[in-house]
C-alpha positions in Angstrom: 105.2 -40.6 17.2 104.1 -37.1 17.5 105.1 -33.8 15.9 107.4 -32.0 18.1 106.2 -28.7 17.8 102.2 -28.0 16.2 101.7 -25.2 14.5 100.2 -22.4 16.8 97.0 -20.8 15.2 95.3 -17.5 16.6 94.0 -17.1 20.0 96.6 -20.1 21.0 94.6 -23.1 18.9 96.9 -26.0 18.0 96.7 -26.3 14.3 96.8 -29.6 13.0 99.0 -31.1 10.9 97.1 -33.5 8.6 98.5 -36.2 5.8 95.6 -37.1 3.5 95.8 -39.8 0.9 93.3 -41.5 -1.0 93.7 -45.0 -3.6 92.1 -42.9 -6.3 93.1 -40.9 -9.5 92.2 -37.6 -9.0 92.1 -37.3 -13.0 88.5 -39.1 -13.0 85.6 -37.9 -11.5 84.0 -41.0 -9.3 82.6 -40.3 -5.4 86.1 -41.8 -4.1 87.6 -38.7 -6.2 84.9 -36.5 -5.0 86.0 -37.5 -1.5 89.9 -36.7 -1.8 88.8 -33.4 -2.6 86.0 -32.6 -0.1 88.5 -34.3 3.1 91.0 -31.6 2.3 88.6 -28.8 2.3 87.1 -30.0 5.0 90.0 -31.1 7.4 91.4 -27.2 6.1 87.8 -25.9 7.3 88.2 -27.6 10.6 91.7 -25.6 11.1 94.1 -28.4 10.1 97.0 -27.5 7.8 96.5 -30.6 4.8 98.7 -32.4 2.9 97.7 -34.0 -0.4 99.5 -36.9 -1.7 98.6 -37.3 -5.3 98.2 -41.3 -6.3 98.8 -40.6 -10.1 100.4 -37.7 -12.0 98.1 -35.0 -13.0 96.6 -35.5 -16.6 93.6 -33.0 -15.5 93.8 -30.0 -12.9 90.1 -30.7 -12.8 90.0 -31.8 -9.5 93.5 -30.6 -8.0 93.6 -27.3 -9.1 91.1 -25.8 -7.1 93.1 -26.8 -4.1 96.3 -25.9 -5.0 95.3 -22.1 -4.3 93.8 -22.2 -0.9 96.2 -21.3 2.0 97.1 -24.2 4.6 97.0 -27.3 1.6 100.1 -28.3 0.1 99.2 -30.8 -3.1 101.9 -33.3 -3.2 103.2 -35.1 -6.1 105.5 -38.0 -5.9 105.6 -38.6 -10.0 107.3 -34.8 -10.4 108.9 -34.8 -7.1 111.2 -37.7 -8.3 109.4 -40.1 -5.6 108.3 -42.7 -7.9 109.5 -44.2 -11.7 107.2 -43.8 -14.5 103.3 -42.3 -15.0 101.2 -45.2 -13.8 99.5 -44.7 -10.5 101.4 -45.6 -7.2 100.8 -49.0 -6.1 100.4 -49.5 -2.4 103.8 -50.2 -1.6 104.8 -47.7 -3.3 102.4 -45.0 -1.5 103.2 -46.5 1.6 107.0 -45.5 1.1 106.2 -42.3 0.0 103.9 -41.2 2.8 106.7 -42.7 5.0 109.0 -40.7 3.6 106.6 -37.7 3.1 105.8 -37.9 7.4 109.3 -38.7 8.3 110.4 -35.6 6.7 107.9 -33.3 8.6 105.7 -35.6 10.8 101.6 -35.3 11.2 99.2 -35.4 13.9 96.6 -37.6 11.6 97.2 -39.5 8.4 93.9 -39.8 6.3 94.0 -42.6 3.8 91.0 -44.6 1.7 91.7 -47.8 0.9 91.5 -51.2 2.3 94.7 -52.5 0.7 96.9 -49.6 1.4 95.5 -49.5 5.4 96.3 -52.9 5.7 99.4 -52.5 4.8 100.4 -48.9 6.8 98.8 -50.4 10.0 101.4 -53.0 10.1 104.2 -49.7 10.0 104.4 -48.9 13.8 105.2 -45.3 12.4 102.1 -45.0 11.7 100.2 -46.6 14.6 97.2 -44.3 16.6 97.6 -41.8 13.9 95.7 -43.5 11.4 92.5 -42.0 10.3 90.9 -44.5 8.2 88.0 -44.1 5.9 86.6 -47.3 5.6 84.6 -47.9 2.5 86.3 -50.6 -0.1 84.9 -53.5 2.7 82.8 -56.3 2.9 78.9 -55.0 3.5 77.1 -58.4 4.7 77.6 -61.4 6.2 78.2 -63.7 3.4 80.6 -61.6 2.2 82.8 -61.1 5.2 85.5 -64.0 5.2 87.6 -65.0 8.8 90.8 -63.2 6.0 88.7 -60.1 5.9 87.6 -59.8 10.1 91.1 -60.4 10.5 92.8 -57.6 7.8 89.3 -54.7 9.6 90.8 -55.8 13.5 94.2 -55.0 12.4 93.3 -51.6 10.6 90.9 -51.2 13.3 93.8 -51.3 16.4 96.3 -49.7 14.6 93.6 -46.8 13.8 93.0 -43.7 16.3 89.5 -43.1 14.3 87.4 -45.0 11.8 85.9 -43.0 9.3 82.4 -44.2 8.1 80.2 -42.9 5.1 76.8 -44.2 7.0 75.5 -45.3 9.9 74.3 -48.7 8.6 78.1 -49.1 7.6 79.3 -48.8 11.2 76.5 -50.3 12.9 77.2 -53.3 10.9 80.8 -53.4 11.0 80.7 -53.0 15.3 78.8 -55.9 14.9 81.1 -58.5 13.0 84.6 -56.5 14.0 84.8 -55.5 18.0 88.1 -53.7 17.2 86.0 -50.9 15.5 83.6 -49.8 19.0 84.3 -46.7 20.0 86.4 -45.7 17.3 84.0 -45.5 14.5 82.6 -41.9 13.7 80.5 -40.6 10.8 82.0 -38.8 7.7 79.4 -39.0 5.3 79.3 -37.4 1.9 80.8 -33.9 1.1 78.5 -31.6 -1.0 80.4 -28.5 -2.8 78.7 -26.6 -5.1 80.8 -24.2 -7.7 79.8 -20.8 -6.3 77.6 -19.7 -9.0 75.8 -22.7 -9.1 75.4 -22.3 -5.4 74.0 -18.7 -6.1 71.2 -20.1 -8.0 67.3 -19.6 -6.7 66.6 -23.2 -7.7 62.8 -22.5 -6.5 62.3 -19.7 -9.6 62.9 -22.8 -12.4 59.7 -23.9 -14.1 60.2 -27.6 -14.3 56.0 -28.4 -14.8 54.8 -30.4 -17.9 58.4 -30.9 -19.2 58.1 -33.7 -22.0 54.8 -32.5 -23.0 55.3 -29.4 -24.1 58.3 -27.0 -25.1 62.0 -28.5 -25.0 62.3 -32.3 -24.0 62.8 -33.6 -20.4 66.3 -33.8 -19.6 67.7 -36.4 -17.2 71.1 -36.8 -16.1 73.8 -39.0 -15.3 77.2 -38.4 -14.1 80.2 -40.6 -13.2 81.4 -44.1 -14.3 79.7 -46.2 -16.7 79.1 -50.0 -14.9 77.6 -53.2 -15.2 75.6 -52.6 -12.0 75.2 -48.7 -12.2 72.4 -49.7 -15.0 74.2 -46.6 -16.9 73.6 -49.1 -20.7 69.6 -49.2 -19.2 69.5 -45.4 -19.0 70.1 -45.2 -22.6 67.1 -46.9 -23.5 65.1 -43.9 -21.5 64.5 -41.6 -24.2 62.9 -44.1 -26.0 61.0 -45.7 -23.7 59.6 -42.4 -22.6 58.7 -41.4 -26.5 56.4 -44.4 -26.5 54.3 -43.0 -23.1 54.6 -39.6 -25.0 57.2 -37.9 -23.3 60.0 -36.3 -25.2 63.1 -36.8 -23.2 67.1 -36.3 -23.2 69.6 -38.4 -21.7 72.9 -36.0 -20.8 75.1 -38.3 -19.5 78.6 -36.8 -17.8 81.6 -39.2 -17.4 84.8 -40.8 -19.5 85.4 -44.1 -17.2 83.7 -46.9 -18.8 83.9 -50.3 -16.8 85.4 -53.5 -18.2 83.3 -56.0 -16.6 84.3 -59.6 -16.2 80.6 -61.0 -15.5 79.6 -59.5 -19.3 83.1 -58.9 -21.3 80.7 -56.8 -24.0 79.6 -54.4 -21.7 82.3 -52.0 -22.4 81.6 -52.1 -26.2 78.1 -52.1 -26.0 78.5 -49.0 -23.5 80.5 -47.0 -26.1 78.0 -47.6 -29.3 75.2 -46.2 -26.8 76.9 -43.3 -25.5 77.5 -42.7 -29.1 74.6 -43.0 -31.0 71.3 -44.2 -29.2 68.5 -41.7 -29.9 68.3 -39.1 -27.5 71.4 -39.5 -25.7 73.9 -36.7 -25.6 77.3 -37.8 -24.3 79.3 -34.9 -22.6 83.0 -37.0 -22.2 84.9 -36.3 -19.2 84.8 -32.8 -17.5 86.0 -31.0 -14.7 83.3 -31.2 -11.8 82.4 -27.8 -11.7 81.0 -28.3 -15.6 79.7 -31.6 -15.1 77.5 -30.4 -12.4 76.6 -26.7 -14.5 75.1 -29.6 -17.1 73.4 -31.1 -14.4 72.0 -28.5 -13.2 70.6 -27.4 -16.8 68.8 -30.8 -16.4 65.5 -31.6 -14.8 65.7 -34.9 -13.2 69.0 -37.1 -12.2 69.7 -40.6 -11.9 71.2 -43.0 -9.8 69.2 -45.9 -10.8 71.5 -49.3 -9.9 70.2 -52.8 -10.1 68.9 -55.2 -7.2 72.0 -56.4 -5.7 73.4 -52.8 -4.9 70.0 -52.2 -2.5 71.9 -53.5 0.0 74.9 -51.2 -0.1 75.9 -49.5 3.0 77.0 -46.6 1.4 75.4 -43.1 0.0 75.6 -42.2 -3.3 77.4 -38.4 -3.7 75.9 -37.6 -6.4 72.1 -38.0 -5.2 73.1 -35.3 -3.0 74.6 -33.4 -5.3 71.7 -33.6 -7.9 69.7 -32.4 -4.6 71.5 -30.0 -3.9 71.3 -28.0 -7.5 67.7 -28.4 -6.3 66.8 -31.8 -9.2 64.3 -34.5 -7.6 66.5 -38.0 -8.3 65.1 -41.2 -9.5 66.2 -43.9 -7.1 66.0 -47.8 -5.7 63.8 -47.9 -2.9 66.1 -49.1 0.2 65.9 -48.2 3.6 68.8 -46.0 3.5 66.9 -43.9 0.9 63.4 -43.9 2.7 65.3 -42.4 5.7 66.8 -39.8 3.6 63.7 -38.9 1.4 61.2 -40.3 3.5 58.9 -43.5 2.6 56.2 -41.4 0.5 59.0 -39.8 -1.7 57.2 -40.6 -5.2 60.5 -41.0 -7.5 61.6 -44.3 -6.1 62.1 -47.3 -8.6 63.2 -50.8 -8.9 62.0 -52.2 -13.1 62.4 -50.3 -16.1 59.0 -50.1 -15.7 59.0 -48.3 -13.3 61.7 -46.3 -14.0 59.5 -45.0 -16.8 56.5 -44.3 -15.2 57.9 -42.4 -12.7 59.5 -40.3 -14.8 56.1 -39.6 -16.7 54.4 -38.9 -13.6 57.0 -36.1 -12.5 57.3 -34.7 -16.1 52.7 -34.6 -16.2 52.7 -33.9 -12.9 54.0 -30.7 -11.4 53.1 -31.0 -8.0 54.9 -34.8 -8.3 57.9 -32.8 -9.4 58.2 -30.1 -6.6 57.5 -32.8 -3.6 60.6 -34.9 -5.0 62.9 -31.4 -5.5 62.2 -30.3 -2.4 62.4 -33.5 -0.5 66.2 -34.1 -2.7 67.2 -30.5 -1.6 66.2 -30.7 1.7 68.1 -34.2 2.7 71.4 -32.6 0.7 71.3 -29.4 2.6 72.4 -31.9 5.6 75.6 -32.6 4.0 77.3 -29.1 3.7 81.3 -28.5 3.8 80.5 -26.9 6.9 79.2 -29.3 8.4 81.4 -31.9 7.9 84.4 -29.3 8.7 82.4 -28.9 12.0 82.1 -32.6 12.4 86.1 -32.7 12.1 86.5 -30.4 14.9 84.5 -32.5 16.9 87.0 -35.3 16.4 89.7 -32.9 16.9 88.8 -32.4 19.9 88.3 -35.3 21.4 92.1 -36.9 19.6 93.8 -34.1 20.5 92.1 -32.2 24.0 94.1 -28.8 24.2 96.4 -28.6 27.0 94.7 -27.4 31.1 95.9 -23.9 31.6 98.9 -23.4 34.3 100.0 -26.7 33.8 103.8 -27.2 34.6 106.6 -27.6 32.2 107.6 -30.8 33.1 104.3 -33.3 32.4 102.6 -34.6 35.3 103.3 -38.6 35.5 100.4 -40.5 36.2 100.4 -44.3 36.9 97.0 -46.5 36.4 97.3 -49.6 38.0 94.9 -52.2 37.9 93.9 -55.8 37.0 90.8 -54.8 34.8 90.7 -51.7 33.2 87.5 -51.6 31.5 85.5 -49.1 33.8 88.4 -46.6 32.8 89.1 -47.7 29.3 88.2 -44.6 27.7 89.3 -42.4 30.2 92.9 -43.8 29.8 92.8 -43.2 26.2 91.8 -39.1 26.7 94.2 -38.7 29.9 97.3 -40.0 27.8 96.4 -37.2 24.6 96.5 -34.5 27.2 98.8 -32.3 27.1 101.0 -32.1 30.5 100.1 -35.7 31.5 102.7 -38.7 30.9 100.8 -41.7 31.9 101.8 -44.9 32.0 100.1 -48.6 33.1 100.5 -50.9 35.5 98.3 -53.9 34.1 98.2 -56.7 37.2 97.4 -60.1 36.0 94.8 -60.3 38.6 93.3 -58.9 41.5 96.5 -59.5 43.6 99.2 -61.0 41.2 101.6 -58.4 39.7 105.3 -57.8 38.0 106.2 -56.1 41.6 109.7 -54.9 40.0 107.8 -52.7 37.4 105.3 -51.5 40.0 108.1 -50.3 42.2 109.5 -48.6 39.4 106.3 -46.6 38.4 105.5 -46.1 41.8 109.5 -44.3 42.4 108.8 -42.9 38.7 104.7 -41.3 39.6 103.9 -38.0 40.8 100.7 -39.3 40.9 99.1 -43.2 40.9 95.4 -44.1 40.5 94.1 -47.5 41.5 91.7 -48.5 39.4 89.6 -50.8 42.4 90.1 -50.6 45.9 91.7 -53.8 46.3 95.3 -55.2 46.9 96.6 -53.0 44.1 95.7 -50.1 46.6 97.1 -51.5 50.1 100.4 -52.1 47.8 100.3 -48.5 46.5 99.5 -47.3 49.9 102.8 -48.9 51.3 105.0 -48.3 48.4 104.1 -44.9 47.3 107.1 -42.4 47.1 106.6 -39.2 50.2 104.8 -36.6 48.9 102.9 -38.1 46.0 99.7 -38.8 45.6 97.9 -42.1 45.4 93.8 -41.6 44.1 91.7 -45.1 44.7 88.7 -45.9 43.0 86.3 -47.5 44.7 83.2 -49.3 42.7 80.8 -51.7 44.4 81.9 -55.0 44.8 85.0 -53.9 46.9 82.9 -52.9 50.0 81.6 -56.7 51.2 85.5 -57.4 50.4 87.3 -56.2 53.5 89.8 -54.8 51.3 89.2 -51.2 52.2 88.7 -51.8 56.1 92.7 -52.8 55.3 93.8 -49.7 53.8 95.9 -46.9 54.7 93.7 -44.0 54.4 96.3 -41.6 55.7 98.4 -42.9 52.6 95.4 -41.9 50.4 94.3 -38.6 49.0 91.5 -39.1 47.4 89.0 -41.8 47.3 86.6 -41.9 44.2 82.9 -43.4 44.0 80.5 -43.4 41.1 77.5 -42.3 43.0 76.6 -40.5 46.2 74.8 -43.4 47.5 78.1 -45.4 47.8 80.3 -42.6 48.8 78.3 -42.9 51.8 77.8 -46.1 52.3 81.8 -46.5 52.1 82.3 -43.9 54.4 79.9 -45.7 56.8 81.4 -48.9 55.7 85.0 -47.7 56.6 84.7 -44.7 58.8 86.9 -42.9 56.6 86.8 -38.4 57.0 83.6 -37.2 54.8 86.6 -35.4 52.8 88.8 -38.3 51.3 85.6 -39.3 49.8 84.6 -37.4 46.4 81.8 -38.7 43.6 82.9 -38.5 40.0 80.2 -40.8 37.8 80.7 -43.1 35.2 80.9 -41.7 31.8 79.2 -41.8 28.9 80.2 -41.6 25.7 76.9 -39.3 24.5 78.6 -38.9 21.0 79.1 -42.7 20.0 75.4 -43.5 21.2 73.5 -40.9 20.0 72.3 -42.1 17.0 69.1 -42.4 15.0 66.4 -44.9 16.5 64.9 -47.6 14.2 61.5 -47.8 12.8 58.8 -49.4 16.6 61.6 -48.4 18.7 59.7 -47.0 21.2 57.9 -50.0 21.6 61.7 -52.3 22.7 62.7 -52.3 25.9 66.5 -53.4 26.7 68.2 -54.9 29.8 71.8 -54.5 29.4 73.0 -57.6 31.4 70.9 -60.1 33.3 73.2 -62.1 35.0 73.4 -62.3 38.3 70.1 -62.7 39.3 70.1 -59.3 41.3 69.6 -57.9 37.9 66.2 -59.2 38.1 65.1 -60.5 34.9 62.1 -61.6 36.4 61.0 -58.3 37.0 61.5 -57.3 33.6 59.6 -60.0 32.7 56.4 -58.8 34.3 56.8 -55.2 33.0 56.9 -56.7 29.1 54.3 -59.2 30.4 52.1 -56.5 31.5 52.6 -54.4 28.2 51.7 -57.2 26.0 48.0 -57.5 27.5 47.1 -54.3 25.9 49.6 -53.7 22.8 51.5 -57.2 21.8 53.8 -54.9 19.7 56.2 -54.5 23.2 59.3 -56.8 23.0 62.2 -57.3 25.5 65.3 -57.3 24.3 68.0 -58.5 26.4 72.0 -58.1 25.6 74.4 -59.7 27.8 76.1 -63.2 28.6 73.8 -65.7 29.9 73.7 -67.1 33.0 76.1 -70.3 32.2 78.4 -68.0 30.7 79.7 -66.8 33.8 81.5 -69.7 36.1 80.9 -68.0 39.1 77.3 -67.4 38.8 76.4 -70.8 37.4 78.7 -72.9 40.3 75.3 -71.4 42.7 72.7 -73.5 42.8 70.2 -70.9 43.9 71.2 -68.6 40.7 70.7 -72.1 38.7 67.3 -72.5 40.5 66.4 -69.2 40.1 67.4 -68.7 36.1 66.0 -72.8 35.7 62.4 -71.6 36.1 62.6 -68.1 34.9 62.9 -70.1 30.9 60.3 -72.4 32.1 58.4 -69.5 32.8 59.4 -67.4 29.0 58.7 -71.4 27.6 55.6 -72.1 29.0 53.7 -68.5 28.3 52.0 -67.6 25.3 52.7 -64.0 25.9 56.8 -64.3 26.8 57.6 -67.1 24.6 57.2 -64.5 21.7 58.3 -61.3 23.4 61.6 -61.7 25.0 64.4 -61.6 22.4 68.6 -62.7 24.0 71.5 -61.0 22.1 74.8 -61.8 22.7 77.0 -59.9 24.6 79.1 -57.5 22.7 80.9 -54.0 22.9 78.2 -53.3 19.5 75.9 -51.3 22.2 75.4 -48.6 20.5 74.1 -50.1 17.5 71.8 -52.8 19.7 70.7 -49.2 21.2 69.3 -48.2 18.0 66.4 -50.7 18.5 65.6 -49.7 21.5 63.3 -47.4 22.9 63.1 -47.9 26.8 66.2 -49.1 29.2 65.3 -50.9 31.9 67.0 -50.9 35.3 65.3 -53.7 37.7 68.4 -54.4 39.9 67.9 -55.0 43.3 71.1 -52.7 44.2 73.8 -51.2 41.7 76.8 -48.5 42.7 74.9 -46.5 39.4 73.7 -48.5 36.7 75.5 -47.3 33.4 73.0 -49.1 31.2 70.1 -46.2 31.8 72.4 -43.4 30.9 73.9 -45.4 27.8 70.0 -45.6 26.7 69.2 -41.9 27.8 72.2 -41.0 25.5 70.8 -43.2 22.9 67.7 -41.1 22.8 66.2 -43.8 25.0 63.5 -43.5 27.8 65.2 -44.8 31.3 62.8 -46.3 33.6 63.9 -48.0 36.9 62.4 -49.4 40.0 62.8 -47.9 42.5 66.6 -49.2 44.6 68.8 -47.5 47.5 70.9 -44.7 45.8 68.5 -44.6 42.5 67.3 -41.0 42.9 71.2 -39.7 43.7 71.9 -40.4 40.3 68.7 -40.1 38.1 65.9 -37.9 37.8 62.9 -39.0 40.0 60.6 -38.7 37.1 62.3 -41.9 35.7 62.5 -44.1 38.8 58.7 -46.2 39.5 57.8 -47.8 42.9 56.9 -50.7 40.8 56.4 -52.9 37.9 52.9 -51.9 37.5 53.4 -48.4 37.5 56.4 -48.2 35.2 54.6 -50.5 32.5 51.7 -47.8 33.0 54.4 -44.9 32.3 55.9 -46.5 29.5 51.9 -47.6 28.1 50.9 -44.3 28.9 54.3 -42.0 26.9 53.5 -44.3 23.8 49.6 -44.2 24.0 49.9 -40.1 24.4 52.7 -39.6 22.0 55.4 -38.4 24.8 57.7 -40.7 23.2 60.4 -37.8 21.8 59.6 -35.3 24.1 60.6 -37.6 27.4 63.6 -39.1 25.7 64.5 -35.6 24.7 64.7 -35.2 27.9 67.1 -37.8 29.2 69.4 -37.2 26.5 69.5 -33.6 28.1 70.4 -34.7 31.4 73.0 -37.1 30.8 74.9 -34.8 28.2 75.1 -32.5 31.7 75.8 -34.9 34.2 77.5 -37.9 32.9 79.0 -36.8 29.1 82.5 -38.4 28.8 84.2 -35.1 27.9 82.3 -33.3 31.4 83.8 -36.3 32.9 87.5 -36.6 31.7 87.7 -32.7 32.9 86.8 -33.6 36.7 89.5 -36.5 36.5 92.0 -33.9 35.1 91.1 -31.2 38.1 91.7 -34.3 40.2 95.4 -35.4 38.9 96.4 -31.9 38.9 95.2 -30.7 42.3 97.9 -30.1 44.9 
């Protein structure tokens, strides 16, 4: 269900209406808090009007009052509105009536909500369905953890969701990996950080940190937010006294009023309170409003977020490491990988033992030139996490949920059929022709190549002012014959169709437009077919540049993927002898190969040349001391975008291909394409990329690593295909198309 009339901003802009609700109490300050606050501000930054739905009544305007002034943001609240019974906080069926009732009332274009429990349950309300914007955080974050229960509950959120909304990228990378659902719908949202505005004003630079501890007033380190079991917030207290005994005089100010009870040590909770209340050189603040909590912090020298073992391998990113780098304090920190890529691996405050907690600390209170690397390294990775960037980051997913509507388009919406038996080539293009304003598109989904519900399809094809056939096979001779006079009937036409006969069989009188991914086929099927040089167009595939672009792994750029290497015209073989090659001079190069295997698919395993041919190419990886270690199979999956991350070279060795998506998927990645050389190759990528063979491409992949060309070639690619084959530069040509006479 969509709103029935937007609100109109200036200069014509749909605004937004957007339904926000997290499972947190807005009355303590905790990240989830910290996000409620920072999604309104942000969705209101990206042009959205925002509702609030408040889980709990308001104890504290700490957090809610600063956004019950700004224009566009209404803050509801169900406890004084009469909505709910008593002054605990809603439960989740009792949010999910109340954001019912709240959208039925006046309906939204997105509904935000955090929370596993409640998105379970709203994505079983069909009122809700492809208006979900879900934040997923409250999930399972490995393998052991993640039950059949819990895959099941993430694929249900996931198809009932138009976006996912993820902190990190090693939280959806790892969740496109155990939950397909999630592909293609997952998008970054990391952490928000806001400073007060005259804590933002401050020149952190002028503030003489240097031999704090050692001379003059104490070192102070902070801590704010919830006191837990695995936040090592009871360990912090012994600080101050550790310290004393290396001879540094230290402060703990420590910033928060939610003390865990923890079922793993019932005593934690006491023990917590007789620290915060009287261990030497602690100085307990209580609860405040953020703004104060983070003018204390900034008062300090050095923050915390120090957390034991088992939370290294979070997927998530601490708010308040970027908000202690942001009021310019280095923060002392577990070493993970997350944190190296933020800080970089040399940043000198990381720490695992008390022990080592301590002697960093010592170091950056001696040592001022310790001290200024960690600051500056802490401010610099928060100054990537501004409100304005993750409003603009919004707007970006705005505009791709919600395209604005083609200019001069009628009043009554064009209706488009899509008929086909397989749909995946045009899977995403479906999804972003049916949010376009003016369009009404419906499906026809044939069970196979040339079994269909006929009633239905004579009712679309009576009902369409335009159809598409998504393959030029029986679905388009039927079309062709059925059609309504005067409508329009667009075929495309991939590769496999030409040796087919089907089009030789078709009506091309019947047919506007014929659509081919590459100007190499075009031709060939107007050779093929002797169809006019007109009813033949090129659109390419697309590319989704904004799901793949994402940042490479550590020896990348010495991985080269094959996307698919079955049938044995993809010439593994070939790929073979380029890793081969590599590995005399650098034994760092490794193929990685995603796809089904040969066995997998019925029809290429039932050939006994492809089973010859596939038979020796394992002997051959068995047999060699150089392949049997250097060829790595992953299973096929729609989790490309995270295998891309691994990879720092796509290789193309087909004998023939319409296009080849798999080398603009890597150039998006920030990959290198390199191809041998094929009929059609250069009509569709640069020259540059394309090699006569697999000598001289392993020489042009040896020779970008050995000269360091690595980021300046695959800066390149990315360039091109964002120009030629970017899914949004695409979905406009197929909109021209539908809407021309």
């Amino acid at each position: 269900m969509n709103p029935d009339r937007p609100n109109q901003a200036k200069g014509g802009h749909v605004r937004r209406r957007a339904l926000v609700y997290g499972d947190v109490d807005l009355n303590l300050i905790d990240g989830s808090a910290i996000w409620a606050q920072s999604m309104v501000q942000a969705l209101k930054g990206a042009g959205c009007d925002v509702t609030l739905v408040l889980k709990a009544p308001v104890r504290t305007g700490r957090l809610v009052d600063p956004l019950t002034g700004l224009s566009g943001v209404t803050v509801r609240r169900p406890h004084d509105e009469g909505l709910v019974d008593g002054d605990a906080g809603m439960s989740v069926r009792q949010a999910h009536q109340v954001l019912h009732r709240i959208d039925q009332a006046k309906p939204h274009d997105l509904v935000v909500v955090r929370g596993r429990a409640l998105a379970s349950a709203i994505s079983g309300d069909a009122a809700f369905t492809g208006r979900l914007w879900t934040y997923l955080t409250d999930v399972p974050q490995s393998l052991a953890a993640f039950s059949p229960a819990a895959a099941g509950e993430l694929e249900r959120i996931a198809r009932a969701s138009k976006v996912l909304l993820c902190q990190t990228e090693e939280l959806r990378c790892f969740l496109e990996q155990v939950v397909p659902a999630v592909c293609g719908k997952c998008v970054l949202f990391p952490p928000v950080v806001v400073l007060p505005p005259e804590l933002a004003r401050r020149d952190q630079d002028t503030r003489d940190h240097s031999a704090r501890g050692t001379a003059g007033r104490p070192l102070r380190l902070v801590y704010t937010g919830k006191f837990a079991l695995r936040w090592n917030t009871f360990e912090m207290t012994c600080l101050p006294r550790t310290l004393a005994d290396r001879g540094v005089r230290a402060e703990l100010h420590m910033v928060g009023d939610k003390i865990h009870s923890e079922r793993a040590d019932p005593g934690f909770a006491d023990r917590m309170r007789k620290a915060l209340d009287g261990a030497p050189g602690v100085i307990w603040h209580g609860g405040h409003p953020r703004e104060k909590a983070m003018a204390i912090a900034a008062d300090s020298d050095i923050g915390l977020s120090w957390r034991r073992p088992e939370m290294d391998a979070s997927l998530e990113l601490s708010t308040k490491v970027l908000e202690f780098g942001a009021l310019g304090l280095p923060v002392l920190l577990n070493r993970t990988p997350m944190h190296e890529a933020l800080l970089g691996v040399d940043y000198p405050l990381f720490a695992r033992t008390e022990d080592d907690v301590a002697e960093g600390l010592r170091l950056a209170a001696e040592d001022p030139s310790v001290y200024a690397l960690a600051a500056r390294r802490c401010r610099d990775a928060a100054a990537r996490f501004t409100l304005e960037q993750a409003a603009h980051r919004l707007r970006a997913h705005l505009r791709r949920a919600f395209p604005e509507p083609a200019e001069g388009s009628g009043r009554r919406p064009c209706r488009v059929v899509v008929a086909g038996h397989d749909l995946k080539f045009f899977g995403r293009l479906l999804e972003h022709l049916r949010a376009v304003p003016g369009l009404d598109v419906r499906v026809d989904r044939w069970w196979s190549l040339s079994a269909h519900d006929e009633a239905r399809s004579r009712e679309l094809a009576q009902w369409a002012d335009v159809v598409v056939c998504e393959w030029c096979g029986p679905n388009a001779l039927w079309y062709a014959r059925h059609k309504r006079p005067g409508r329009r009937l667009l075929v495309r036409l991939h590769r496999f169709e030409l040796a087919a006969g089907w089009p030789q069989r078709l009506d091309i009188g019947a047919v506007d437009q014929v659509i081919c991914v590459s100007p190499h086929y075009a031709e060939l099927t107007r050779q093929a077919t002797g169809w006019p040089a007109g009813k033949v167009t090129v659109v390419p595939n697309w590319v989704d540049v904004a799901q793949l672009d994402r940042p490479k792994l550590e020896d990348a750029r010495f991985h080269l993927g094959l996307l698919g290497a079955a049938p044995s015209r993809k010439r593994l073989d070939l790929a073979l002898d380029v890793v081969e090659e590599l590995r005399r001079d650098d034994p760092r190069f490794t193929l990685l190969v995603k796809g089904r295997l040969p066995w997998e698919y019925w029809w290429v395993w039932k050939r006994p040349e492809e089973r010859a041919h596939y038979e020796a190419l394992f002997r051959r990886i068995a047999r060699s001391p150089v392949l049997s270690t250097a060829v790595v199979f992953d299973p096929h999956g729609r989790d490309v975008a995270a295998w891309l991350r691994r990879v720092g070279f796509v290789l193309s060795t087909s004998d023939d291909e319409s296009f080849h998506l798999a080398p603009a998927e890597g150039m998006a990645s920030g990959a290198v394409p390199a191809l041998l050389n094929r009929p059609g190759a250069d009509t569709v990528y640069d020259r540059r990329w394309i090699h006569p063979g697999t000598s001289e491409l392993a020489g042009s992949i040896a020779s970008v690593v050995a000269e360091g060309r690595w980021d300046e070639e695959r800066a390149l690619g990315r360039e091109q295909v964002r120009e030629s084959h970017a899914l949004d530069r695409v979905c406009a040509e197929w909109e021209r198309l539908l809407r021309t006479p």
